[in-house]
C-alpha positions as CSV (number, residue, x, y, z in Angstrom):
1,X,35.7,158.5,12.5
2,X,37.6,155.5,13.7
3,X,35.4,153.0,12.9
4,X,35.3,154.5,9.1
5,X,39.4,154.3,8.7
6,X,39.2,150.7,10.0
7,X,36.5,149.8,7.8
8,X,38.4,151.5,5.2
9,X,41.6,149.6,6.0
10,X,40.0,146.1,6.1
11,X,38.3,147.1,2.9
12,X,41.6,148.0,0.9
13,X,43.2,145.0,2.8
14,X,40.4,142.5,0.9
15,X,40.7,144.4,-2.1
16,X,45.0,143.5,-2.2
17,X,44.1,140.2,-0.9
18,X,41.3,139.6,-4.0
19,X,43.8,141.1,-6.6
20,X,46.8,138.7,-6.0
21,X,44.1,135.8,-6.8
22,X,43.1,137.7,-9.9
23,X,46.8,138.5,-11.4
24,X,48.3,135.2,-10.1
25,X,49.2,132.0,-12.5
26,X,47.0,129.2,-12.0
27,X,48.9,125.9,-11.6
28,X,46.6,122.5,-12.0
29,X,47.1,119.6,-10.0
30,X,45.4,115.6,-9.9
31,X,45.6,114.0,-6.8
32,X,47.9,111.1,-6.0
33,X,50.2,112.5,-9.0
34,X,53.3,114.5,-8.7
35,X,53.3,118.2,-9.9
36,X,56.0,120.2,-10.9
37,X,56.1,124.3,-11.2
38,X,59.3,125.0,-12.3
39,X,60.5,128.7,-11.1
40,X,62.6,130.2,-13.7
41,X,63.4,133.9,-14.8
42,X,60.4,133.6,-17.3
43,X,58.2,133.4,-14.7
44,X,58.9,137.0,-13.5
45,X,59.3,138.5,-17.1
46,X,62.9,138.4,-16.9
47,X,65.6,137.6,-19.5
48,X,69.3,136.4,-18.7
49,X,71.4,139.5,-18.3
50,X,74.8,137.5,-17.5
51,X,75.5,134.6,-15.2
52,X,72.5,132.4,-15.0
53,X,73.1,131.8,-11.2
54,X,72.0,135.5,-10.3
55,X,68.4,134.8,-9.4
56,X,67.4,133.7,-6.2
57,X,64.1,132.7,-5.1
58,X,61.9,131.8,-1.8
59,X,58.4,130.4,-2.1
60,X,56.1,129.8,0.9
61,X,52.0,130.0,1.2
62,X,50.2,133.7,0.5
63,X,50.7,135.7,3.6
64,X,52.9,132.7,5.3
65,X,56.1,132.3,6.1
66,X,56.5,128.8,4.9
67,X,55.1,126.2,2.4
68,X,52.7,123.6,2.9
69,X,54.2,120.0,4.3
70,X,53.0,118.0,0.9
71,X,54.7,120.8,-1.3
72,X,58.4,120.7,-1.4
73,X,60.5,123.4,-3.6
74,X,64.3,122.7,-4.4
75,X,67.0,124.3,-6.5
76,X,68.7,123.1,-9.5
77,X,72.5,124.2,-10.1
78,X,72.9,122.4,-13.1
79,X,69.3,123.7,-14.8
80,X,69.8,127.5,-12.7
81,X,66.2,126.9,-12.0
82,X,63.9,126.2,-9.3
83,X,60.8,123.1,-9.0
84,X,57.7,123.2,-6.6
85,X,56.7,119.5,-6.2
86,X,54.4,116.9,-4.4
87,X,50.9,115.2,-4.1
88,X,48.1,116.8,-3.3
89,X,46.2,115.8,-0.6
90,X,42.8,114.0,-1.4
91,X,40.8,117.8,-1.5
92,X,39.2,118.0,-4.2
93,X,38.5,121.9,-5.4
94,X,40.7,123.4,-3.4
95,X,42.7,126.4,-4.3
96,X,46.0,126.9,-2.8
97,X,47.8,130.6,-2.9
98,X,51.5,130.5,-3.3
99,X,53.7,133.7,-3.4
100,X,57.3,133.2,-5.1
101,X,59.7,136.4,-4.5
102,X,62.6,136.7,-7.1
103,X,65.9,138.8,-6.0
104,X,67.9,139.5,-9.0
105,X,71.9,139.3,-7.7
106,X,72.7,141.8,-10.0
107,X,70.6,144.7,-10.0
108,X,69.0,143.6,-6.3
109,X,65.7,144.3,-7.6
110,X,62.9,141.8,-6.2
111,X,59.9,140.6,-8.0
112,X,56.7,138.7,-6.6
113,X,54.8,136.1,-8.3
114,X,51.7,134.4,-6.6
115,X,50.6,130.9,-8.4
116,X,46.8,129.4,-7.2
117,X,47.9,125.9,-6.9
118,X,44.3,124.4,-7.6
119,X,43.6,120.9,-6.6
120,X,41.4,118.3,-9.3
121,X,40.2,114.9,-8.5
122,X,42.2,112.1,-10.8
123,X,39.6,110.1,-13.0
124,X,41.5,106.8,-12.3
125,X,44.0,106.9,-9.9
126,X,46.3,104.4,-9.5
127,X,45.1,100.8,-7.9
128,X,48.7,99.1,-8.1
129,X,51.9,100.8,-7.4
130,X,55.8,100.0,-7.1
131,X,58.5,100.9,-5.0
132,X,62.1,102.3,-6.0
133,X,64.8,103.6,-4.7
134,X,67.6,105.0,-7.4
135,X,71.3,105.8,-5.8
136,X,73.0,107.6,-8.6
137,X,70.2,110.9,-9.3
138,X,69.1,113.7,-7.3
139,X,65.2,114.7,-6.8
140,X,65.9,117.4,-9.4
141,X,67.3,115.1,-12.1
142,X,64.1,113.5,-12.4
143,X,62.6,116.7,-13.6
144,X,64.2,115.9,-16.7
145,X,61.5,115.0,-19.4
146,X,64.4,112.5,-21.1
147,X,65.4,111.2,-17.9
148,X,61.4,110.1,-16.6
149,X,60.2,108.9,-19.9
150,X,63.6,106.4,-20.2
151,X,62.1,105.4,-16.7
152,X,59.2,105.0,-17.6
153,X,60.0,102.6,-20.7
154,X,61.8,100.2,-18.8
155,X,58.3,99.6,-17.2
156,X,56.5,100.0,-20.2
157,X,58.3,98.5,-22.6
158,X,59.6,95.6,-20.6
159,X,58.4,94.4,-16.9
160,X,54.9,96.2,-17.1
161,X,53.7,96.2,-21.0
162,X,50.1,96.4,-19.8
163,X,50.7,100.0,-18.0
164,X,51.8,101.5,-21.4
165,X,48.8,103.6,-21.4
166,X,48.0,104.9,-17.6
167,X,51.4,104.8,-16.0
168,X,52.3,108.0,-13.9
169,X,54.4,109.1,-10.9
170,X,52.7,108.8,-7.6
171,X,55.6,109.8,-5.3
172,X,59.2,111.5,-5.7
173,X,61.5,112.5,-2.5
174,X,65.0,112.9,-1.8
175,X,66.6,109.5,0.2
176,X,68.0,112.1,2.2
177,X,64.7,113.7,3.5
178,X,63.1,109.7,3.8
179,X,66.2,109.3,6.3
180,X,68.9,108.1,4.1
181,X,72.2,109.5,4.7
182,X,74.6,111.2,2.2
183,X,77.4,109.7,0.0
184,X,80.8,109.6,0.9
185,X,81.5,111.2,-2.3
186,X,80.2,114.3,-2.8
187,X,79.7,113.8,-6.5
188,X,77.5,110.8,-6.0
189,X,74.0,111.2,-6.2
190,X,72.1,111.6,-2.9
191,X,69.6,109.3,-4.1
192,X,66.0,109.1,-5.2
193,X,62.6,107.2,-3.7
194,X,60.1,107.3,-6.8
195,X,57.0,105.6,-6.7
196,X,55.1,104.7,-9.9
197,X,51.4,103.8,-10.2
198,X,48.5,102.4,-12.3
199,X,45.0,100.7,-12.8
200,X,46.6,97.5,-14.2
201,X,47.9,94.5,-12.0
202,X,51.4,93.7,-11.9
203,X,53.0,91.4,-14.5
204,X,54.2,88.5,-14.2
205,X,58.0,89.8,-14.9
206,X,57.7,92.3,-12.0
207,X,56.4,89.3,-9.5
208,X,59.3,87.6,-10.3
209,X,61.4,90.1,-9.5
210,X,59.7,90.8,-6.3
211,X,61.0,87.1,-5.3
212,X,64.2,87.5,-6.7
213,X,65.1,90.5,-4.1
214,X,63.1,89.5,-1.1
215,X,65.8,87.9,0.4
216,X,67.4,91.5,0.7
217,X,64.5,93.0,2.9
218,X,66.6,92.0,5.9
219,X,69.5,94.4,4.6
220,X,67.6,97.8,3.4
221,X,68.7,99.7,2.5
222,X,71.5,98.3,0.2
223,X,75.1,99.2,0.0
224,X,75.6,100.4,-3.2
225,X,76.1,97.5,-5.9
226,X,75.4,95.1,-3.6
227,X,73.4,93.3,-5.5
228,X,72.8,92.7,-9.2
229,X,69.4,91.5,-10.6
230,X,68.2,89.5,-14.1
231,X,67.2,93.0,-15.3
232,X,69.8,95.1,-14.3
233,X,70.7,95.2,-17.7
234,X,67.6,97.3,-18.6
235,X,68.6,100.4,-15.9
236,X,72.4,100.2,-16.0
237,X,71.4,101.0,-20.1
238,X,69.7,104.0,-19.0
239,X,71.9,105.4,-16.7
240,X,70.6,104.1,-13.5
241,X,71.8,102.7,-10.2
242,X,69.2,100.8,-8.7
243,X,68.9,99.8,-4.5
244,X,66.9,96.3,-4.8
245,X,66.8,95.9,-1.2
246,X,64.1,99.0,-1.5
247,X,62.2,97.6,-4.0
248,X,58.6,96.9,-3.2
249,X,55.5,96.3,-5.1
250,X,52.4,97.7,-3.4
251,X,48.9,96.7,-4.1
252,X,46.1,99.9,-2.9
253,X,42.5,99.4,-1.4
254,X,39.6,101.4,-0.7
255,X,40.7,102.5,2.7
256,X,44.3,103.5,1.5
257,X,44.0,105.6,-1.9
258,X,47.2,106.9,-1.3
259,X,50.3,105.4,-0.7
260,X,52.5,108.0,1.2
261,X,49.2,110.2,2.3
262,X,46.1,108.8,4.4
263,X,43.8,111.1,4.6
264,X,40.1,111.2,3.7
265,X,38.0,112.6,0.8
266,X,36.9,116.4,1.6
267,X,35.4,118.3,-0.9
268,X,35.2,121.7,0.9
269,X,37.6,124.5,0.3
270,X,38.4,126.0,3.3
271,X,40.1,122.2,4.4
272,X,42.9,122.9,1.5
273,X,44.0,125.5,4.6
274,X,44.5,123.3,7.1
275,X,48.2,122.9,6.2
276,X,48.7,127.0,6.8
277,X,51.5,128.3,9.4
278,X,49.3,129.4,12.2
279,X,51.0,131.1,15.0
280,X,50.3,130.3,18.3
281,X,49.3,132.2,21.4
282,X,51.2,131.8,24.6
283,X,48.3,130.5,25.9
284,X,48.9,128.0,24.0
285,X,52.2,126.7,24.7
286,X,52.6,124.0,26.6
287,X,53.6,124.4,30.6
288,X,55.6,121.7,32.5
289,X,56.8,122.3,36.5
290,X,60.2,122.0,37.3
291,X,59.8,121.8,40.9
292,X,60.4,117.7,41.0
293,X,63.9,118.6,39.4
294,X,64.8,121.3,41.6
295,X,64.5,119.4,45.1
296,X,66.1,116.4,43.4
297,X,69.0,118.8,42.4
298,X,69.1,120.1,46.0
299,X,67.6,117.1,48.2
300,X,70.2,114.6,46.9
301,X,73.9,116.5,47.2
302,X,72.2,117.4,50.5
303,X,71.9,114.1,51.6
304,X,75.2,113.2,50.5
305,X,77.0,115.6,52.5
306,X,75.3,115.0,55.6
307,X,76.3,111.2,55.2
308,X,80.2,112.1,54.7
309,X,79.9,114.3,57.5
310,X,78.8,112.0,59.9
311,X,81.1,109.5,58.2
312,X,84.2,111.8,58.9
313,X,82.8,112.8,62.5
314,X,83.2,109.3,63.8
315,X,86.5,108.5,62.1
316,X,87.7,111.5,63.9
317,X,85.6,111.4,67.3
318,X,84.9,107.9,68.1
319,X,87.3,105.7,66.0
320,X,91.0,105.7,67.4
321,X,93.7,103.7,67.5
322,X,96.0,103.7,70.6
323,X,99.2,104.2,69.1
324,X,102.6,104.0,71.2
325,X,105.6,105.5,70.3
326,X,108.2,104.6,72.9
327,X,110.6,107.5,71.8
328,X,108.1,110.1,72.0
329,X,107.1,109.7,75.2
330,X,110.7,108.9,76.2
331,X,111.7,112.8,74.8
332,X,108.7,113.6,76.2
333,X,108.9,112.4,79.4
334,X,112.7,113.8,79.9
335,X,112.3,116.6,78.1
336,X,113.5,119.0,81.6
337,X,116.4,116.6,81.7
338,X,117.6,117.2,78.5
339,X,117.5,120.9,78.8
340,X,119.5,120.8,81.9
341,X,122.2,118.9,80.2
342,X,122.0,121.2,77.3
343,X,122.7,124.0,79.6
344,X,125.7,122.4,81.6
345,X,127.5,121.6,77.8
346,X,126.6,125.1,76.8
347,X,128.6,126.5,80.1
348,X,131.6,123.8,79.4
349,X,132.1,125.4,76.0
350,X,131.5,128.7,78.0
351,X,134.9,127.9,80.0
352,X,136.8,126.6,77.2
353,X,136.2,129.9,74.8
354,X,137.4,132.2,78.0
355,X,140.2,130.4,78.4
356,X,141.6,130.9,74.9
357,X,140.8,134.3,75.0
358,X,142.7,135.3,78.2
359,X,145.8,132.5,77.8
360,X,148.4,135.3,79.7
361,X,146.2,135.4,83.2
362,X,146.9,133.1,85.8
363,X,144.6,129.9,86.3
364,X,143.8,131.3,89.8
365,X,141.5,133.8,88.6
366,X,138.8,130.6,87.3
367,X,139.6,128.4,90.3
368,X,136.9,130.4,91.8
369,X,134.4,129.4,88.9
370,X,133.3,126.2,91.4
371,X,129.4,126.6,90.3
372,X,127.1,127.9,87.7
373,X,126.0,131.0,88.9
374,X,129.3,132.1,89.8
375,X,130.5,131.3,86.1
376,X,127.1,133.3,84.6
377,X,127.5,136.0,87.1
378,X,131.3,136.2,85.3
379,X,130.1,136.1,82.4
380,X,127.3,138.9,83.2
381,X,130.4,141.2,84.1
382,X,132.4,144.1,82.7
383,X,135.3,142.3,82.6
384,X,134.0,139.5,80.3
385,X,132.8,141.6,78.1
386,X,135.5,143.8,77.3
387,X,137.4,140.6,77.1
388,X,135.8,139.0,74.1
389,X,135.5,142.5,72.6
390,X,139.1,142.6,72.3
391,X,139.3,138.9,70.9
392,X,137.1,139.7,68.1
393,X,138.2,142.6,67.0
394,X,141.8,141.7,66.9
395,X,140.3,137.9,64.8
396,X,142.8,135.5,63.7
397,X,146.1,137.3,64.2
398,X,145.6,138.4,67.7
399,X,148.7,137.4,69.6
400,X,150.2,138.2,73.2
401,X,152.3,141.2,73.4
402,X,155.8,139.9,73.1
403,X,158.1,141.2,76.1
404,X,160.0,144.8,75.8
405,X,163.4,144.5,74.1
406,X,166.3,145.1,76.4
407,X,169.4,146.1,74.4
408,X,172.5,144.0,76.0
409,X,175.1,146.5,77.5
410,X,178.4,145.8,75.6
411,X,181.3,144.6,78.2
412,X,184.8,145.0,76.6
413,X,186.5,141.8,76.9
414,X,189.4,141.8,79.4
């Protein structure tokens, strides 16, 4: 019973998977030329309800979460539109699935349109090509039919009559995704590397411009203006700033049939998915030891440490200085003397404090104070005590006790 569901399961999973091919919009493409599937409301049988700016779209491979690396897709403000571009890759017969989901900002409802991007061999590709690089467009701008074709004319019409009839576009990128940076100015162009190819040799007008600019290969890229050319005239008419520093003129062989992609002719169509986002296992991923790192990290502070420590230890231990301070060891040395002396000015003061405290008693009662001990053991006493009690309690206006008043008997007078 459970291999029946499964079986049914990979059965209605093929059957999904074959019906996306069979509803989905077939796109054709030539190798070495640039396509262009512009992503619009049309495209998911919608109409403009309001603001033009309320769709939003992300395109990547069928069943993928991203696109392919020769297929680019960018959005247009100015046209409220979106443009799957690049060159396909020398695989001839391939079919490439694309899915395109639409939200609609208004409503939030989503749509899904899948596009079979199917590769064709070009009859004659391109044997000569040239280099440009233009400052004042985006990558989108050139999606313009008006804007190409006045391009293209300047070639046509005036340095390369000869490609009048085979002259295509073999390569268009942003300078910003070739590794040019962006304008000071936000409103100036980011800037544009287009590429232009065909079966006829260059003219004599476009080799003598090559040697006109080749003293700017040193600079390249230009600043912009930097230099003016004999046929500036021709692109400043048409709207465009030109970077001659970029400009190169590139002659193909046999081993190189394309000028930004190298690869060889396969004719198979299971190689057209060799550009799919596989995930990887963890098996996979690559493994790298960090055990060098960690006993650097701990060998080396280690080491350090132990150095200072030693370092320090004989500073302190072994390295001394004999250092004599006379006054030191002079305090030092009398340091019992001092004390004593302290002591004998201590019991001087001692003397002088009792004596104004007790100014009324005779002087006979300290004649006996003829040592140190005697005067302590005074001190020690009763008497002492209640002595100095009385002088600070009675403070500053303590006074002796003035003698009784006698009243003077009155003798008459004889």
């Amino acid at each position: 019973m459970l291999r029946l569901s499964l079986s049914l399961l990979k059965c209605v999973t093929i059957f999904i998977y074959l019906a996306k091919f069979a509803f989905a919009k077939d796109a054709n493409v030539l190798m070495t030329e640039v396509f262009q599937i512009v992503v619009d409301p049309p495209l998911f049988n919608w109409t403009y309800e309001g603001r033009r700016d309320q769709f939003v779209y992300e395109a990547s491979l069928l069943n993928a979460p991203d696109l392919p690396s020769w297929i680019h897709y960018v959005y247009s403000e100015r046209h409220h539109s979106g443009y799957l571009y690049g060159v396909p890759p020398n695989k001839n017969k391939a079919v490439v699935p694309l899915e395109v989901v639409a939200l609609n900002k208004h409503n939030y409802e989503t749509r899904v349109k899948n596009i079979n991007v199917i590769i064709s061999e070009k009859l004659n590709p391109a044997k000569y090509e040239l280099h440009l690089k233009i400052d004042n467009l985006n990558v989108e701008d050139m999606f313009e039919v008006d804007r190409m074709d006045a391009l293209k004319d300047i070639f046509r019409k005036q340095l390369w009559r000869d490609s009048d009839e085979d002259l295509y576009v073999t390569f268009l990128e942003s300078a910003i995704e070739m590794g040019a940076r962006k304008p000071l100015n936000p409103s100036e162009g980011e800037g544009v590397i287009v590429r232009f190819g065909s079966e006829v040799v260059f003219s004599s007008e476009l080799l003598e411009l090559q040697e006109e600019v080749r003293p700017l290969y040193k600079v390249s890229p230009c600043p912009r203006g930097f230099k003016k050319t004999s046929v500036e005239r021709y692109f400043k008419e048409a709207g465009f700033s030109m970077d001659w520093c970029s400009f190169r003129l590139i002659r193909r062989d046999e081993n190189n049939n394309s000028a930004m992609h190298k690869s060889n002719h396969v004719n198979t169509e299971e190689d057209a998915y060799d550009d799919y986002w596989r995930p990887i296992s963890r098996d996979e991923l690559p493994k790298r030891s960090y055990m060098k790192e960690l006993l650097l990290t701990i060998t080396v502070p280690t080491f350090v440490m132990v150095i200072l420590v030693l370092i320090l230890t004989f500073v302190l231990c072994f390295h001394h200085d004999d250092l004599d301070d006379e006054e030191s060891d002079f305090f030092l040395d009398n340091l019992f003397h001092i004390c004593i002396d302290w002591y004998h000015e201590r019991i001087g003061l001692s003397e002088e404090t009792v004596e104004s405290v007790t100014p009324h008693q005779p002087a006979s009662q300290f004649s006996t104070f003829n040592s140190a001990d005697t005067f302590h053991n005074y001190l020690n006493s009763k008497e002492a005590h209640s002595c100095a009690d009385a002088a600070i309690n009675c403070g500053v206006h303590c006074r002796p006790s003035p003698p009784p008043y006698v009243r003077p008997k009155f003798k008459p007078e004889l």
